[in-house]
ZADO-1210 file (C-alpha; in nm, 4 decimals, padded with zeros to 6 digits):
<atoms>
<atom x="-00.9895" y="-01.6835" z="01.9191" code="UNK" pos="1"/>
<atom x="-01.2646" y="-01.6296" z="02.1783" code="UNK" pos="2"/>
<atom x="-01.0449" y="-01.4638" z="02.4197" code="UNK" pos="3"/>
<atom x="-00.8933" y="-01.2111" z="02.2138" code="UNK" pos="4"/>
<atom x="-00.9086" y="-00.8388" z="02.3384" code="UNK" pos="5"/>
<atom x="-00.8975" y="-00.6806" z="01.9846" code="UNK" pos="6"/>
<atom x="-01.0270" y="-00.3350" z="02.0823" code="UNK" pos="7"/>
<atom x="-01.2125" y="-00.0670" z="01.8829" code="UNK" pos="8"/>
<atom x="-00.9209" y="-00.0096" z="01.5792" code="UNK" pos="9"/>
<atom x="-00.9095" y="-00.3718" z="01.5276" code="UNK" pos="10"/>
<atom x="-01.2715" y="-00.4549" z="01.4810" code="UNK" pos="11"/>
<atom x="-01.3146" y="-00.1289" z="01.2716" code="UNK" pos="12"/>
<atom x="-01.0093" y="-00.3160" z="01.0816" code="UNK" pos="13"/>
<atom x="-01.1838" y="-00.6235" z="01.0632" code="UNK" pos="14"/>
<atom x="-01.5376" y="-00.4776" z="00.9219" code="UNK" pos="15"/>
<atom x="-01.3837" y="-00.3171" z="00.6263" code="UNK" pos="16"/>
<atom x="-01.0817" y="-00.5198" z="00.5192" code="UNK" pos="17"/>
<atom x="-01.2172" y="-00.8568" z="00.5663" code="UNK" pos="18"/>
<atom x="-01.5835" y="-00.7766" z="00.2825" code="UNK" pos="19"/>
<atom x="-01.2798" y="-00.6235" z="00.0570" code="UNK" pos="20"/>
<atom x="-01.1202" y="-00.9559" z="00.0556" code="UNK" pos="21"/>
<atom x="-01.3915" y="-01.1665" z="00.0084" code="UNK" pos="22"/>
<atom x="-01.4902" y="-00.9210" z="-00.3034" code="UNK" pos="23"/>
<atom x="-01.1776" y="-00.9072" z="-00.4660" code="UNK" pos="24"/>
<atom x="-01.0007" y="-01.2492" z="-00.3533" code="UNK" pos="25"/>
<atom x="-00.9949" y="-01.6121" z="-00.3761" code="UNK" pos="26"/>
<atom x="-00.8487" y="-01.6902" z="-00.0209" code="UNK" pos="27"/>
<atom x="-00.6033" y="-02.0181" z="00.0452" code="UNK" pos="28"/>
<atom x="-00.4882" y="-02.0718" z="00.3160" code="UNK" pos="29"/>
<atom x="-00.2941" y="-02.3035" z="00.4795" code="UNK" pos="30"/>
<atom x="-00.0566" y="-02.3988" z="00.7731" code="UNK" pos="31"/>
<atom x="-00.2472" y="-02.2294" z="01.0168" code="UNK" pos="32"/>
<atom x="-00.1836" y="-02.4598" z="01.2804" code="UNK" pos="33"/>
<atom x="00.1983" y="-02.3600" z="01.3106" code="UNK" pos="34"/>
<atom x="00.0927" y="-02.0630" z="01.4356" code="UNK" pos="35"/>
<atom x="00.0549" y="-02.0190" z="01.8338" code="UNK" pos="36"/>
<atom x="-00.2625" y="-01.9402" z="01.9684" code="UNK" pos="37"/>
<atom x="-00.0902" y="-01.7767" z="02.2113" code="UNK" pos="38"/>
<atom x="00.2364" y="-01.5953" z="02.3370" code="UNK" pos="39"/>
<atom x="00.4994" y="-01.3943" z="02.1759" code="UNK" pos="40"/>
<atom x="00.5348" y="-01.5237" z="01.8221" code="UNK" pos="41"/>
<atom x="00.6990" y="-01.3820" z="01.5502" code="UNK" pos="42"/>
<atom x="00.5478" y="-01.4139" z="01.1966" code="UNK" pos="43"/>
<atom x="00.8061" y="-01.3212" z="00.8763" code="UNK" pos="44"/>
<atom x="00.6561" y="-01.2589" z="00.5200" code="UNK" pos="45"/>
<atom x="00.7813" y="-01.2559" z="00.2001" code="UNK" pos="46"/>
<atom x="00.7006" y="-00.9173" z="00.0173" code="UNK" pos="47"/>
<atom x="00.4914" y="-00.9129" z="-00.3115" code="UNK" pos="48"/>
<atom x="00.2585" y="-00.6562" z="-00.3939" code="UNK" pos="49"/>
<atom x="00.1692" y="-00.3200" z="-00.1595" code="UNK" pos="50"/>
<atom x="-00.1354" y="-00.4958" z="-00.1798" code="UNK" pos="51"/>
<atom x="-00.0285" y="-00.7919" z="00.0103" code="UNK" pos="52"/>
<atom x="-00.0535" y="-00.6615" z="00.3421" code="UNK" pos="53"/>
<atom x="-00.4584" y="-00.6746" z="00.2925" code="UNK" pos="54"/>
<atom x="-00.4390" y="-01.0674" z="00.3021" code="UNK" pos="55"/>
<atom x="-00.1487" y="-01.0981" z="00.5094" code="UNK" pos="56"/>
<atom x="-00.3386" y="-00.9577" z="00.8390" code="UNK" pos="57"/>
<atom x="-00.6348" y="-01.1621" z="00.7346" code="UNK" pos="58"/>
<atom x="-00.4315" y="-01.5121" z="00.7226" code="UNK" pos="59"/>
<atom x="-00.3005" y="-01.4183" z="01.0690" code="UNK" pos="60"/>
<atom x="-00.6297" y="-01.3061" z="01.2148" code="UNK" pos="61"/>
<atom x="-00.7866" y="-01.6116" z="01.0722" code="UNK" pos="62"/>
<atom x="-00.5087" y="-01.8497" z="01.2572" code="UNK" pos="63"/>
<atom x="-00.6741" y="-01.6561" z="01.5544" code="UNK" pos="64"/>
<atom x="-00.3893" y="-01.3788" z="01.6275" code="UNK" pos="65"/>
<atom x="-00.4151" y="-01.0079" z="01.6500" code="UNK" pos="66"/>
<atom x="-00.1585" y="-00.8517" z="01.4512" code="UNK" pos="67"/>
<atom x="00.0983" y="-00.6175" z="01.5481" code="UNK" pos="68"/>
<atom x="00.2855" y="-00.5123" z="01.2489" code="UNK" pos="69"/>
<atom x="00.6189" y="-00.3010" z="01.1566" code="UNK" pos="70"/>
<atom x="00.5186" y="-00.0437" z="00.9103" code="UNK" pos="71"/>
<atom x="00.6644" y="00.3155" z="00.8139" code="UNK" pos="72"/>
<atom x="00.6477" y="00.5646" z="01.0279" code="UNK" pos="73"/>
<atom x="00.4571" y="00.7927" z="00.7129" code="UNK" pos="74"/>
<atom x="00.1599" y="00.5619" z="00.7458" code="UNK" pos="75"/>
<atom x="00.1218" y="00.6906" z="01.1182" code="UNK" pos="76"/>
<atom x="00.1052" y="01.0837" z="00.9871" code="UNK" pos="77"/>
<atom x="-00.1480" y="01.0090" z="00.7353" code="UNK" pos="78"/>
<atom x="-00.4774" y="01.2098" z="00.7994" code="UNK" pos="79"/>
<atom x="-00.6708" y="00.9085" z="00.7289" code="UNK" pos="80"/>
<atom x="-00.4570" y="00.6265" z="00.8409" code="UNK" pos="81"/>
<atom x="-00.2702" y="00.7721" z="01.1363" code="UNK" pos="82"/>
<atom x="-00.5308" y="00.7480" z="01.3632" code="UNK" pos="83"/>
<atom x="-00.6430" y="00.3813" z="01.2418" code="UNK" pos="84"/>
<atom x="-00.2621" y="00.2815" z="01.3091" code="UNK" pos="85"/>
<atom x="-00.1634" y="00.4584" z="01.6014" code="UNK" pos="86"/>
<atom x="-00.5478" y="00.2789" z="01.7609" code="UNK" pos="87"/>
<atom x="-00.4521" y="-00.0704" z="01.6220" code="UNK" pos="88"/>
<atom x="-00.1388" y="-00.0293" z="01.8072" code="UNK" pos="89"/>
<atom x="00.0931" y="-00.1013" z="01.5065" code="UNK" pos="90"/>
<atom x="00.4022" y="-00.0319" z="01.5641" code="UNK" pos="91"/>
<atom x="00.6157" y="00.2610" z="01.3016" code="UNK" pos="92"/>
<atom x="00.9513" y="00.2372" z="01.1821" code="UNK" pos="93"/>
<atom x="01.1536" y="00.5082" z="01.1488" code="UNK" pos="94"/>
<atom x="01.3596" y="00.4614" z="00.8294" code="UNK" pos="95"/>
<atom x="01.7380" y="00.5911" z="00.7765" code="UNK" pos="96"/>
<atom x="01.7066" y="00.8236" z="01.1276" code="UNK" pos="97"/>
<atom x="01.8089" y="00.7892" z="01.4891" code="UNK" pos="98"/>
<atom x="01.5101" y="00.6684" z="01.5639" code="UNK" pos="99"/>
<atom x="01.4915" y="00.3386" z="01.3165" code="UNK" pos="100"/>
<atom x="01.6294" y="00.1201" z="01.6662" code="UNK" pos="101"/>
<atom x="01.3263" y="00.2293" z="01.8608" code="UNK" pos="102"/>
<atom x="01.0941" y="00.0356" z="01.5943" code="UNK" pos="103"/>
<atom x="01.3005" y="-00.2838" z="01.7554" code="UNK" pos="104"/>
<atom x="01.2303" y="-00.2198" z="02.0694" code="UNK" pos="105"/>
<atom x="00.8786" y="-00.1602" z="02.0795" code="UNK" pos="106"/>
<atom x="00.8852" y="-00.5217" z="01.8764" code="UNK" pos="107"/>
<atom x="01.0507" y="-00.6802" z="02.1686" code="UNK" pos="108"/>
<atom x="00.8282" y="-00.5101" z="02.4008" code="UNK" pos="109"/>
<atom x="00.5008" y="-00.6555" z="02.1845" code="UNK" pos="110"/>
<atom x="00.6800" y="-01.0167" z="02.2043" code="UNK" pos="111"/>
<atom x="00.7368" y="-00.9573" z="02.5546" code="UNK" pos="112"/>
<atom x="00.3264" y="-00.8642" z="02.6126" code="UNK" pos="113"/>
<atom x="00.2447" y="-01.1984" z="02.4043" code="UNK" pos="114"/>
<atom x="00.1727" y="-01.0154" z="02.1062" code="UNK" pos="115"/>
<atom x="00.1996" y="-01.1446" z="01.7472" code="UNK" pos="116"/>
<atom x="00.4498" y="-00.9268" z="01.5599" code="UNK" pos="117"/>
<atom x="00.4523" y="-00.9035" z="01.1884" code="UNK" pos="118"/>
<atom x="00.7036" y="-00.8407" z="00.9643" code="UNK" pos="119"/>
<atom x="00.8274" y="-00.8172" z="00.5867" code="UNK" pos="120"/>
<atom x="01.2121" y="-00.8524" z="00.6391" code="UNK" pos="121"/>
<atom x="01.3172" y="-00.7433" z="00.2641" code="UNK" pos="122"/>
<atom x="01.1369" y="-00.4000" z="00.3982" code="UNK" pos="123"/>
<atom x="00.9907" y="-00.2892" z="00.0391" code="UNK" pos="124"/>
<atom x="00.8145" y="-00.4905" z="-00.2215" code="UNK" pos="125"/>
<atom x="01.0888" y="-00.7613" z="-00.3928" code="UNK" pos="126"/>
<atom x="01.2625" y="-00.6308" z="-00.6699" code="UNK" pos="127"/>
<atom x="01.3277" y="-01.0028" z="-00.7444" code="UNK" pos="128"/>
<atom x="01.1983" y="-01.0060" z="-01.1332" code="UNK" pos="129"/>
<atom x="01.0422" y="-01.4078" z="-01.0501" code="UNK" pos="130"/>
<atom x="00.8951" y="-01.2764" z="-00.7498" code="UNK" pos="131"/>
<atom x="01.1428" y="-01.4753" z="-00.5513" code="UNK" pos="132"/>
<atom x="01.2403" y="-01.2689" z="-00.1806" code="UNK" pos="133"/>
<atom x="01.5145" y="-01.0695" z="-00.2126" code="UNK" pos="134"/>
<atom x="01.7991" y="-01.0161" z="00.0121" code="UNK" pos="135"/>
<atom x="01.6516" y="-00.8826" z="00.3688" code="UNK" pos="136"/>
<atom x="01.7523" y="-00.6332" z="00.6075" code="UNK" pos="137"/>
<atom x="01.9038" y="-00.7460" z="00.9380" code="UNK" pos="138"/>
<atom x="01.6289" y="-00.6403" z="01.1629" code="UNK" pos="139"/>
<atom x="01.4425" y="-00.9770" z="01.2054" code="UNK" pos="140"/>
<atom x="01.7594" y="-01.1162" z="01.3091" code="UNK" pos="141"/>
<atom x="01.8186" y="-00.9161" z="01.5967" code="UNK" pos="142"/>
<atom x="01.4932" y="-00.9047" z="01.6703" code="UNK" pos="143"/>
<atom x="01.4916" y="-01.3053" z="01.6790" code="UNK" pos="144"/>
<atom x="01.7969" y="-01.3503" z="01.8682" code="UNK" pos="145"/>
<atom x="01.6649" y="-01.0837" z="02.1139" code="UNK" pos="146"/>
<atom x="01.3434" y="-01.2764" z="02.2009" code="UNK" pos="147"/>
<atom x="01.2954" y="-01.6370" z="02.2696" code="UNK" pos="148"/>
<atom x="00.9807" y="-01.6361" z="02.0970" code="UNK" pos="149"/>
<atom x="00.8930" y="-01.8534" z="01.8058" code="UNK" pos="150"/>
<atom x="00.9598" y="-01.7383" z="01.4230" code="UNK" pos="151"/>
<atom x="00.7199" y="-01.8414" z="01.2168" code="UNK" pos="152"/>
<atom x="00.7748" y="-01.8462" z="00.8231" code="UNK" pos="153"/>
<atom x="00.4671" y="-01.7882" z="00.5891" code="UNK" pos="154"/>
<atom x="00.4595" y="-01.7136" z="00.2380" code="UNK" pos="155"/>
<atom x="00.2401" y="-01.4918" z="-00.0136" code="UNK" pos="156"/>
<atom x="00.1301" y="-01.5642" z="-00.3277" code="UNK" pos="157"/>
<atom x="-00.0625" y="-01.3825" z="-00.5646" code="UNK" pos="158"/>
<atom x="-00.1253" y="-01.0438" z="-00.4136" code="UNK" pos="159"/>
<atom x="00.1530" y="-00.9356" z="-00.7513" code="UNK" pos="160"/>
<atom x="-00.1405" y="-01.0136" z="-01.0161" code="UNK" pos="161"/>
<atom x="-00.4125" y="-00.7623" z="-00.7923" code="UNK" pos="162"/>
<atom x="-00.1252" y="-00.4922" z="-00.8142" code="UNK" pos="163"/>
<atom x="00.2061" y="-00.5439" z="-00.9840" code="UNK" pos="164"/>
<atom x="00.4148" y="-00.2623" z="-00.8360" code="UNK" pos="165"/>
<atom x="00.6782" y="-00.2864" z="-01.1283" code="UNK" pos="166"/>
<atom x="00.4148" y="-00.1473" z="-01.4065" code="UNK" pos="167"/>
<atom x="00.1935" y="00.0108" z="-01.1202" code="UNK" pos="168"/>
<atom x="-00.1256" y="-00.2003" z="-01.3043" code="UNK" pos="169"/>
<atom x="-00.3898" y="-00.2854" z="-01.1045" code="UNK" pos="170"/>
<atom x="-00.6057" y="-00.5911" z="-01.2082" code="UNK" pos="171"/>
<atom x="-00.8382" y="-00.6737" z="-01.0118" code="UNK" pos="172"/>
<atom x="-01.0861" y="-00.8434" z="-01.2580" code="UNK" pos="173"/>
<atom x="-01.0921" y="-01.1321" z="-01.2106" code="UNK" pos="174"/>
<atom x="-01.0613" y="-01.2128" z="-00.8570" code="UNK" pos="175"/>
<atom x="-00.7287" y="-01.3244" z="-00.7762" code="UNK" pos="176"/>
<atom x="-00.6410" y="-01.6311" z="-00.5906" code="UNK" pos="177"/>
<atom x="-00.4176" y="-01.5765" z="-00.2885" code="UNK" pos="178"/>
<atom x="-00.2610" y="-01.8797" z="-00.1408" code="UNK" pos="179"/>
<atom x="-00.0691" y="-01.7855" z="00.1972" code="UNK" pos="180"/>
<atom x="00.0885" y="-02.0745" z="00.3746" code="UNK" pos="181"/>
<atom x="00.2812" y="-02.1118" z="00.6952" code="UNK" pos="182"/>
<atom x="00.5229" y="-02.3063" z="00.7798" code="UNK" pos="183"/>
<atom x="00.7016" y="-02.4791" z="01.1586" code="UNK" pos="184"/>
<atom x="00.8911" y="-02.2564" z="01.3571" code="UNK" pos="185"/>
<atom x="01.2480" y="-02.1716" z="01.2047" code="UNK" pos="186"/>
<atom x="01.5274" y="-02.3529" z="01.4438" code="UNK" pos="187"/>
<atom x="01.7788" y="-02.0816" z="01.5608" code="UNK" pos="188"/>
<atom x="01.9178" y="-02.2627" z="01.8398" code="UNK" pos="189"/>
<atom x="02.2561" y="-02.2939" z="01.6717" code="UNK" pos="190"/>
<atom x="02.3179" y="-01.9281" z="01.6785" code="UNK" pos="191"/>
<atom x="02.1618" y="-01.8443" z="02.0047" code="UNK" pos="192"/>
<atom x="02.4422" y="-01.7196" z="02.2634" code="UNK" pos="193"/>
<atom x="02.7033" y="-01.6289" z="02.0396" code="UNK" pos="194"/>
<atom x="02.8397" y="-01.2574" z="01.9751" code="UNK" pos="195"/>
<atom x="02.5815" y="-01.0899" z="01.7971" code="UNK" pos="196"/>
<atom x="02.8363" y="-00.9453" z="01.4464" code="UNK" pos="197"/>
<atom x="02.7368" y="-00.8478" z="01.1370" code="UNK" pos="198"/>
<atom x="02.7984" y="-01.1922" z="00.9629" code="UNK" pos="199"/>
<atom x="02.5825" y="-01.3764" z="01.2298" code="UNK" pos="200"/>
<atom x="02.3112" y="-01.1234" z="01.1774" code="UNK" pos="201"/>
<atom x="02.3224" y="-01.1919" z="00.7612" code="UNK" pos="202"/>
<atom x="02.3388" y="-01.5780" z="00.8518" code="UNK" pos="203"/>
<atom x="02.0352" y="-01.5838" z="01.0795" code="UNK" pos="204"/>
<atom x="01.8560" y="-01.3445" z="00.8622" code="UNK" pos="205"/>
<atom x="01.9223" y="-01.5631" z="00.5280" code="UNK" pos="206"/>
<atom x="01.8338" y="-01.8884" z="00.7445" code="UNK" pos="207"/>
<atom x="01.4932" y="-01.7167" z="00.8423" code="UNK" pos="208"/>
<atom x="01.3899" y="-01.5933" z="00.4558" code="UNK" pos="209"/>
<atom x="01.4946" y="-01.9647" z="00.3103" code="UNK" pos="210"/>
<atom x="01.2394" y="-02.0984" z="00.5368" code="UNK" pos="211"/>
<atom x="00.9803" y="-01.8293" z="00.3776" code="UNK" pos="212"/>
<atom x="01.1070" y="-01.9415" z="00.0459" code="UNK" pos="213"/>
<atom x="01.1189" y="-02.2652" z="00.0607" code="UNK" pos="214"/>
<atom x="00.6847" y="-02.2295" z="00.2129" code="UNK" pos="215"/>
<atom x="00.7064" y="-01.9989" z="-00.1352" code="UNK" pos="216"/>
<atom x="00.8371" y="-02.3185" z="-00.2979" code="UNK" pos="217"/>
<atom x="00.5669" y="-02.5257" z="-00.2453" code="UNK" pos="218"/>
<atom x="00.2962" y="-02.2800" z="-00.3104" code="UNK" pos="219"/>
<atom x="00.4647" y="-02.2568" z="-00.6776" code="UNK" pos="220"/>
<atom x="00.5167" y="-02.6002" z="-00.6829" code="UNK" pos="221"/>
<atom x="00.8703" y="-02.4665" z="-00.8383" code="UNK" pos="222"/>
<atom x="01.2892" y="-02.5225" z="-00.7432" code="UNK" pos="223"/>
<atom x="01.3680" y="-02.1838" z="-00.5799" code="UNK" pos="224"/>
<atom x="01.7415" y="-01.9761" z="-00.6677" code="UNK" pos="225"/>
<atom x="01.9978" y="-02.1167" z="-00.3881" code="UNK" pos="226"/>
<atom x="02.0608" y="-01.6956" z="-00.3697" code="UNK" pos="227"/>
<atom x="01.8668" y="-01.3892" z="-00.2687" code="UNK" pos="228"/>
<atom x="01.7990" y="-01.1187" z="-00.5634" code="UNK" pos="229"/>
<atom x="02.0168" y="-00.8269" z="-00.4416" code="UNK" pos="230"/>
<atom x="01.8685" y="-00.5377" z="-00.2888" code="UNK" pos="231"/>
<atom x="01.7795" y="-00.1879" z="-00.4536" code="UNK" pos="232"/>
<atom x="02.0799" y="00.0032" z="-00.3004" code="UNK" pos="233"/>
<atom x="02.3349" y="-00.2708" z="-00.4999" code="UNK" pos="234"/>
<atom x="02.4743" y="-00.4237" z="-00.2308" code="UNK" pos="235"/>
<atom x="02.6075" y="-00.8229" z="-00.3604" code="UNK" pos="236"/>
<atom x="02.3675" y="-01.0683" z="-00.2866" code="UNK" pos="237"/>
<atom x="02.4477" y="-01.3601" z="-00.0314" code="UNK" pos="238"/>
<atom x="02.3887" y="-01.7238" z="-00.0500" code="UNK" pos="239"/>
<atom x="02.0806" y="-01.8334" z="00.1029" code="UNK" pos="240"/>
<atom x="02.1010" y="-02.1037" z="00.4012" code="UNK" pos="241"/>
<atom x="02.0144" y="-02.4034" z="00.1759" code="UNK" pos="242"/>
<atom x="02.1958" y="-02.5815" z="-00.1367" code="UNK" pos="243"/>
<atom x="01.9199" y="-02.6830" z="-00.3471" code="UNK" pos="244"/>
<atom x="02.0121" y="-02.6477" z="-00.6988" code="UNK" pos="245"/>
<atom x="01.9874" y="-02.3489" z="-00.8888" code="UNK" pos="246"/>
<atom x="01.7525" y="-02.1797" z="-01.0967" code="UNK" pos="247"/>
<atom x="01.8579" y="-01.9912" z="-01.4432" code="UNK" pos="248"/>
<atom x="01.8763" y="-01.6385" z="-01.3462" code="UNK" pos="249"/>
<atom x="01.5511" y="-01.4448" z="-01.4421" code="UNK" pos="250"/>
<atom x="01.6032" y="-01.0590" z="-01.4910" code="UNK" pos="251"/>
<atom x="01.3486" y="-00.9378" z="-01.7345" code="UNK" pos="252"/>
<atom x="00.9780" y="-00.9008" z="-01.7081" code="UNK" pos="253"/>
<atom x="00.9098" y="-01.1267" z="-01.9857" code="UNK" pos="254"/>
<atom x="01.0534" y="-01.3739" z="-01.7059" code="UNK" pos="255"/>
<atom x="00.8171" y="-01.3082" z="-01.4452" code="UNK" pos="256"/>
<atom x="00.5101" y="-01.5886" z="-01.4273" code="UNK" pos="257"/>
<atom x="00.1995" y="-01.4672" z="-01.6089" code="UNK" pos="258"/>
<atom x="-00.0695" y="-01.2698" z="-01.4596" code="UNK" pos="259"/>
<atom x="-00.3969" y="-01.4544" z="-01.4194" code="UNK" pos="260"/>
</atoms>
């Protein structure tokens, strides 16, 4: 960690986010070691709570990386946050335009520099009603199979009792645990080489967010569903990489764990 060049944005990051943790969470972490110190790495997240991201840059700071992550391109117009994101040298993507392949890109370019890039594959907070991951976007597939560099899987828990986007309550009395746990790197030497199609983009991408949810597994000391929870636009979900047995289907909130 001593040789990191973090620059201006990123310490100003680091004074203010990192006393708001410690205030309103109980930090867990674990499976730092699986992360590089160094080099291109890329880190996938499940997606909880909009307030996950507050821990999620804290676990990967703490494993001794600066993070680089893929947010939406809004965040960089933002009077207040623009200038913090443009400074931290996060990178924007642009979503449903020409421009949503640039976001890509300036990933591979990051990898390319050593950087650690960040990203939530599903895109938007899981609509999954047991907090499972739902089906992801594509993107960290090609963005894996562009790059050699290492995929790491971690997963978030607990961010969902802090803010629960699906009844927009915020609770954050009393502090809420937050276990985040990473996992070895995901194996994709199988698919490396071949034609990159759609169905070998859904493959890689389902093989990368079983990894997260199996790490998710563990932290909830629970069997996870052998599918992904479709997306919001109603497109069928696909079968997840694994074949562990399946879990009765959850689709109300009075299925959801309870807050505590």
């Amino acid at each position: 960690m001593a040789g990191r060049k973090a620059g201006f944005w990123i310490r100003l990051c680091v004074l203010l986010i990192w006393p708001f943790d410690g205030l309103l969470f109980k930090l867990r972490w674990r499976g730092r070691e699986h992360v590089p110190g160094t080099g291109g790495v890329i880190l996938v997240a499940n997606h909880l709570s909009y307030a996950d991201p507050l821990t999620f840059v804290r676990f990967i700071w703490d494993a001794g990386r600066i993070p680089r992550i893929l947010v939406k391109s809004s965040l960089f117009r933002s009077k207040f946050l623009g200038p913090v994101m443009r400074g931290a040298h996060q990178i924007p993507v642009e979503r449903g335009s020409s421009g949503a392949g640039d976001s890509l890109q300036h990933a591979v370019a990051a990898l390319e520099r050593g950087e650690a890039v960040c990203i939530y594959p599903e895109g938007t907070v899981t609509r999954d009603p047991d907090w499972w991951p739902m089906q992801a976007k594509t993107g960290v597939a090609r963005l894996a199979l562009q790059s050699d560099a290492p995929i790491i899987p971690i997963a978030q828990w607990g961010a969902q009792y802090f803010y629960d986007r699906y009844n927009h309550k915020l609770s954050p009395l009393p502090r809420k645990p937050i276990q985040i746990t990473a996992g070895p790197a995901v194996d994709l030497s199988a698919y490396r080489g071949k034609p990159v199609t759609a169905e070998l983009l859904r493959e890689v991408t389902d093989v990368i967010m079983s990894a997260v949810r199996d790490q998710l597994a563990t932290i909830r000391g629970e069997t996870p569903p052998t599918t992904f929870y479709p997306r919001p636009d109603g497109k069928p979900t696909q079968a997840a990489a694994d074949a562990k047995p399946a879990q009765a289907d959850a689709t109300s909130d009075a299925a959801r764990p309870p807050h505590g």
